[in-house]
N, C-alpha and C positions, 0 to 999 in steps of 0.2 A: 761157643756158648750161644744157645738163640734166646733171644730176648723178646718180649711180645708185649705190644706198642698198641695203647690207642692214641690218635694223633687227629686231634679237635684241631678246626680250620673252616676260619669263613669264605675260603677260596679254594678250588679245586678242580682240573682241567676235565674239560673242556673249554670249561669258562676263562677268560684271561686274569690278569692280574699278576705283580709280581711276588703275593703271597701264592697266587695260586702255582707260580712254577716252581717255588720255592719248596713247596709241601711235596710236591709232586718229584722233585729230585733226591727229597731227605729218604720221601715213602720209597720209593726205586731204589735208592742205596743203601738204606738198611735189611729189604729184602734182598739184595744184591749180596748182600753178606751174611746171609743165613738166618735171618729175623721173620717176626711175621709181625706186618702190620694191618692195624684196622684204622682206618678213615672215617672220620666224623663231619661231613660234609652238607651243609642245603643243599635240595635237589632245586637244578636252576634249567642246563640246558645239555641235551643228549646226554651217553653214557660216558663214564667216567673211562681211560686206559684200565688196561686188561692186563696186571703183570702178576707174574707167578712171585704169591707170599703176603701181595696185598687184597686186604677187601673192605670194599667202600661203604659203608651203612651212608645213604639218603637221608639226609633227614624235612621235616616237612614242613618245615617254616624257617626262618632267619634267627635260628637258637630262642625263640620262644618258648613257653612252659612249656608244650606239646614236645618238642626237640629236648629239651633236657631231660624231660619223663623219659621218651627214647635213649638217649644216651644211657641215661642212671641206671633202667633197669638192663639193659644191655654189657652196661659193667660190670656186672653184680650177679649175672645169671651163666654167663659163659665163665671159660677159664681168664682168673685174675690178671689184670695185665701188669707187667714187671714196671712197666713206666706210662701216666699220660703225660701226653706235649703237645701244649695249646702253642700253635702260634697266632698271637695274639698282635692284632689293632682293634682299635676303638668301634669304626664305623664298619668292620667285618660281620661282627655280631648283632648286628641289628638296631633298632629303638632309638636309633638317629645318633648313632655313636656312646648311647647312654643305657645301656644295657644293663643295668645294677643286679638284677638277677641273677645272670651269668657269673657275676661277678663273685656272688654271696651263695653261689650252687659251687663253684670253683674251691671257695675259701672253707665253706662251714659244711661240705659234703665230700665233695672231690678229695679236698687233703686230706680230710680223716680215714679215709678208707684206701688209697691211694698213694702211687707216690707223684705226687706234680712236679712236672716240669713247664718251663714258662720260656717261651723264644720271643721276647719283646720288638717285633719289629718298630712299632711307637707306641710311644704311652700315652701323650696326654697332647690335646689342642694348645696351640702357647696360649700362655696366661696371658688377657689385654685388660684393657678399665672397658672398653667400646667396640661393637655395640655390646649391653647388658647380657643374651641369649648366647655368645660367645663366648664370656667370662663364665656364666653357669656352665654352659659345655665344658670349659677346660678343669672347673671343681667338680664336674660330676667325674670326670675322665679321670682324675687324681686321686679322685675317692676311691676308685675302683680298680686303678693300678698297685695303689697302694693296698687294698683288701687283698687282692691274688697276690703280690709278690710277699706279703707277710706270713700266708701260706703255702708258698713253693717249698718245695727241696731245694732245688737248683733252678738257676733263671741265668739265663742267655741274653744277650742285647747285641741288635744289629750296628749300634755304631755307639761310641765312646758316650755323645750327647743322649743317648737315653740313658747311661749307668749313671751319668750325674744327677738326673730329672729325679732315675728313682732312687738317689742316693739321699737328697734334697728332700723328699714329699716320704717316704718311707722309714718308718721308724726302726725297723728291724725286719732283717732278710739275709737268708745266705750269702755268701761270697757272689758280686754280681761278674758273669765271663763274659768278654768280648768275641764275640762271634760274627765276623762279616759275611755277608751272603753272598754266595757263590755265583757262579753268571749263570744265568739261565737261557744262553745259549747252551745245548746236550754236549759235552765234552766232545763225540764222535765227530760233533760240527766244526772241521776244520780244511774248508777245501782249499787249495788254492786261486790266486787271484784269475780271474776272465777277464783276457783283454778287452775281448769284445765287449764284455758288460761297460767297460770304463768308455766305448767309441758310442755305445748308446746314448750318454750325457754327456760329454764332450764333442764340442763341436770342430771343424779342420783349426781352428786357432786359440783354441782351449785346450789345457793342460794342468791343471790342479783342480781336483775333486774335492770339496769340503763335506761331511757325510754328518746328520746329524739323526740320533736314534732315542724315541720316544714317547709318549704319550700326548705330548702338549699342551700341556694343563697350563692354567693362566700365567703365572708366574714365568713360565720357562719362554711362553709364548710373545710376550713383553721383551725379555730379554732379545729375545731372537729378531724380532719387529724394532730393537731399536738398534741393531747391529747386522746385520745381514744385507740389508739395501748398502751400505758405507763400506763393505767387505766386499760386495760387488762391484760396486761403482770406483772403488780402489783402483781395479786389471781387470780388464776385458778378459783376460786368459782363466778367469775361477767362473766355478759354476757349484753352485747348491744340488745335496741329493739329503730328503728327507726321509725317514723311515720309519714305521711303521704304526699303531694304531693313530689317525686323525690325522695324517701326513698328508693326505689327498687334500683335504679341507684347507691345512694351514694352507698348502702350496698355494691354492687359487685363491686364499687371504693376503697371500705377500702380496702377488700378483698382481692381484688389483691397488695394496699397497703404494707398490714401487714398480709401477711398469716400463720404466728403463731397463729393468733386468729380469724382467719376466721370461722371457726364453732360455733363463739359465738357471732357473729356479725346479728342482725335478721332484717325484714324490713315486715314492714304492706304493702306499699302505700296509694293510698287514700280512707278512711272510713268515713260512716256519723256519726253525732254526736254523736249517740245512741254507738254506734259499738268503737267512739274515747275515750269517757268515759270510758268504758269496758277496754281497753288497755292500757291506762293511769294508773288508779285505779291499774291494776295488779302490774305495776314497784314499785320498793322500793324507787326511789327514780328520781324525774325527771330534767333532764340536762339539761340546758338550758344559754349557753354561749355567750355574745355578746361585740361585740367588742369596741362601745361606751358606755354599761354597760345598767345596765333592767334601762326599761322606760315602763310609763304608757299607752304605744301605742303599746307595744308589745302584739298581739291576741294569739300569741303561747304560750303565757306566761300566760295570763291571765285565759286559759281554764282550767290550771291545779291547778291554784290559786283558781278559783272557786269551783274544786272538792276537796278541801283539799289534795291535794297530796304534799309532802317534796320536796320542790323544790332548787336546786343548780343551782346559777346564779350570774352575774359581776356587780361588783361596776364600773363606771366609771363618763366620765364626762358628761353626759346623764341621770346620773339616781336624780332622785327626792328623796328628804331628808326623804317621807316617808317608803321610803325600810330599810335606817340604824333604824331608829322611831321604826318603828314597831317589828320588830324583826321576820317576815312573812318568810322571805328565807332563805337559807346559802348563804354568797355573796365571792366570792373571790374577793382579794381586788383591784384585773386588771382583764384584759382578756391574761396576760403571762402565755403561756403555765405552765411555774412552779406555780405559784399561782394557775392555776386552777386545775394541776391535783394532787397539794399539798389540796386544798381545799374538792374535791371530795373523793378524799384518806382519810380523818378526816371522811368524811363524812358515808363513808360505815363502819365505825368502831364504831359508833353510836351505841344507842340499840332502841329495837323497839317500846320504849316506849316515847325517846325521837323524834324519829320519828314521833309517832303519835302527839304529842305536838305543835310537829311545822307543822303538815298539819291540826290541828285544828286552829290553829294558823292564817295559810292562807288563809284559811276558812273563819274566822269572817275577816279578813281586808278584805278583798275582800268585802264580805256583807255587811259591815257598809262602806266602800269610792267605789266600781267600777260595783254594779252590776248594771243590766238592771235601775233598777225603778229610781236610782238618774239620770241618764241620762233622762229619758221620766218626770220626776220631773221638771227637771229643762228648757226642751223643752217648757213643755203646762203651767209654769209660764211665768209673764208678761200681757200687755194690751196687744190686741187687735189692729188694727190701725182703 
């Protein structure tokens, strides 16, 4: 049965983002399986990939009236599409995260002639009292999560804590599904490890690789600035490899930080999938620290989860009950500095056998709850309208 897709998104490759790899693995595996989709994209930077069954409509502004006008009459003029799927964040769609338009073209247009579907990667800014401009942001974001998911069909959610959000703010919505996102590392990326890559950052009296994969947005960058210098200065024998967007940067940030251990501090910047695999696979052990704790909507997390690599990361009040369950990572029991560089510290004194254990380990969970196929499973089930 081919099914035909328009699939609205504020991100879409060329461009980065991990909505953008996101849409871009869903669009590929549904044409992969005899569907046709169309792509509702801003036109930002070069041309979009080129696969057979997808086609990408440009659009000319950041889902502005002009962009909706395109969209609407675009729905409505070609053949009907069996399903639209917004994946939806806030500050995707433009107008500073407050995009109310979209919101009320989605609810009072989109659903009545369509069937909506809604892939929540987030819903809403957390709710604070301070400052003022931040509290409106998280009522404007509420308003409008809750407008669209009242009029979905079906709605998807990248981790457990948005089905509660919109369980909480939403008065009524279909059954909400738990849908973790898949790694956006390309499944075919899985090469084996390169010595030599690992003698590249090791030096003759070094022998543990710590590997950490990124963006490095404040929050994460804190964490790391206040445990990585005291992970170094531990054992001479560890050395840091940073990866990918803003990796260069932080590196010569540590650097200058903590120059006791600046010669052991390394940085990729950004590689493609083939090339992130490669880098990954080499560290002994990959770091990965978050300050509300791992969640199933974390892509940095998930790419190494996929390649079975031993991963160290935070328990908090974010994470889903299937990380303590399974026994997939090492979790430190917060994101405080002492727990995490007490946890990491356990961690390198491991053997390599238990190592392997636990990246076989993260391997199958991964494969039996988050990779690609339960997702595009659970898409191209259901009628029809």
């Amino acid at each position: 049965m081919t099914i035909q897709w328009a699939l609205i998104t504020g991100e879409y490759p060329p461009d980065p983002g991990g909505v953008s790899d996101y849409s871009f693995l869903v669009a590929k595996g549904l044409a992969a399986a005899g569907d046709l989709v169309k792509v509702y994209t801003p036109r930002k930077s070069g041309p979009p990939p080129d696969i057979e069954g997808v086609v990408v409509r440009s659009l000319p502004d950041q889902y502005g009236i002009r962009s909706l006008i395109q969209i609407d009459r675009d729905l409505h003029s070609g053949p009907k599409p069996d399903r639209v799927l917004v994946q939806y964040v806030p500050h995707a769609f433009g107008w500073k995260a407050m995009n109310v338009p979209f919101a009320e073209w989605l609810n009072r247009r989109v659903s009545k002639h369509f069937n909506l579907w809604v892939m929540f990667h987030e819903v809403s800014f957390p709710l604070v009292k301070r400052p003022l401009r931040h509290r409106f942001l998280s009522h404007v974001n509420r308003y409008m999560a809750r407008s669209i998911a009242q009029s979905a069909k079906r709605i998807f959610v990248s981790s457990t804590r948005w089905g509660d959000l919109l369980h909480e703010i939403t008065r009524s919505h279909p059954p909400i599904e738990w849908r973790p996102v898949p790694s956006n590392i390309l499944e075919e990326a899985r090469p084996d490890v390169d010595p030599l890559l690992r003698s590249k950052y090791l030096q003759a009296n070094q022998h543990q690789l710590i590997g950490h994969f990124g963006t490095y947005g404040n929050s994460v960058r804190q964490l790391m600035k206040a445990t990585l210098p005291e992970i170094l200065l531990a054992d001479s024998h560890r050395a840091i490899l940073l990866m990918g967007k803003n990796s260069l940067e932080f590196r010569d940030e540590m650097r200058s930080y903590q120059p006791l251990v600046a010669e052991r501090i390394h940085a990729t910047g950004m590689l493609p999938s083939n090339m992130l695999a490669t880098y990954m696979l080499a560290c002994d052990w990959i770091y990965q620290p978050y300050d509300d704790g791992v969640s199933t909507r974390r892509t940095s997390l998930m790419g190494a989860l996929a390649l079975g690599c031993p991963i160290i990361t935070t328990l908090g009040p974010y994470s889903e009950p299937i990380w303590e369950e399974s026994d997939s990572v090492l979790l430190a029991p917060s994101s405080k500095p002492y727990d995490l560089i007490r946890t990491v510290d356990s961690a390198l004194r491991t053997s390599p056998e238990q190592r392997l254990h636990l990246g076989k380990k993260a391997a199958q969970v991964y494969e039996d709850n988050f990779a690609l196929e339960h997702t595009l499973n659970a898409l191209r089930s259901g009628k029809l309208m």
